[in-house]
N, C-alpha and C positions, 0 to 999 in steps of 0.2 A: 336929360332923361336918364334914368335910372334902367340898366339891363340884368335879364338874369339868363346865363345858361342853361340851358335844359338840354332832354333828346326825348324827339318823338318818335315814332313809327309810322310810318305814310308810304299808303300801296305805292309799288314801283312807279306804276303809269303817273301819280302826282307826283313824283320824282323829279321823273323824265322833262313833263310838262312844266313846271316850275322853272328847270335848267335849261330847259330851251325857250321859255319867256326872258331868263336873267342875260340867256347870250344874246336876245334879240333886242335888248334893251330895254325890257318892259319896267327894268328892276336893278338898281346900282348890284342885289348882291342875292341871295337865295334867303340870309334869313329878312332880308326887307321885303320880299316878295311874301311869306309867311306871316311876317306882321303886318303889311297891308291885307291877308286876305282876312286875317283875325279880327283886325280893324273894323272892316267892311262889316261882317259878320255882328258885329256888334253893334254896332252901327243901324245895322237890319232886326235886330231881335229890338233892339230900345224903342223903335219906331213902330213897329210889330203890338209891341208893347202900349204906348201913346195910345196907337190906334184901336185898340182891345179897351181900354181905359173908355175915351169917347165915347165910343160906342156905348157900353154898359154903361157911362152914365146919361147918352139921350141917343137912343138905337132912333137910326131913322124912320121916320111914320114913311105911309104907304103915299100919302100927299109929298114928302119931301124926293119918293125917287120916281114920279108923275114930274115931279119938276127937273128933275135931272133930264128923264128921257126926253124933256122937251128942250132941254136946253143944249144936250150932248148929245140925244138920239138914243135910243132904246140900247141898253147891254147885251150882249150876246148870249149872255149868262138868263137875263127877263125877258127876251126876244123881242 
C-alpha cells in the first residue's frame, strides 16, 4: 500500500483522545488510528450512499412498512 504524508489540524480534545486510544492499544500507532477512522467514515458515506440509491429507485410503499411493523414491531420513529 501506497502512503502519503500530509499534516492536518485536529482540535486538541481529538488529540488527546486518539493518544490515549494508541496507549490503550486500540491502535499499533496515531496515524493507524486516523486511517482507520477515514476508513470507517468512508465506509459510512458509500453505504449512506447504496441506501439513498435504493431508495430513489423503489421508495418503500406504505404496504411494505405495514409489513415491517408486523414483522419487527412498529418504529419509534411511526409509533
Amino acid at each position: 500500500m501506497s502512503v502519503a504524508k500530509i499534516a492536518v489540524s485536529l482540535p486538541r480534545e481529538q488529540v488527546r483522545a486518539a493518544r490515549r486510544a494508541v496507549a490503550g492499544g486500540a491502535a499499533p500507532s496515531f496515524s493507524a488510528f486516523v486511517s482507520e477512522a477515514i476508513a470507517r467514515r468512508i465506509r459510512e458515506d458509500t453505504l449512506a450512499d447504496l441506501v439513498r440509491d435504493l431508495v430513489a429507485e423503489r421508495a418503500p410503499a406504505a404496504k411494505d412498512y405495514a409489513w415491517a411493523d408486523r414483522a419487527l414491531g412498529p418504529s419509534p420513529k411511526r409509533g
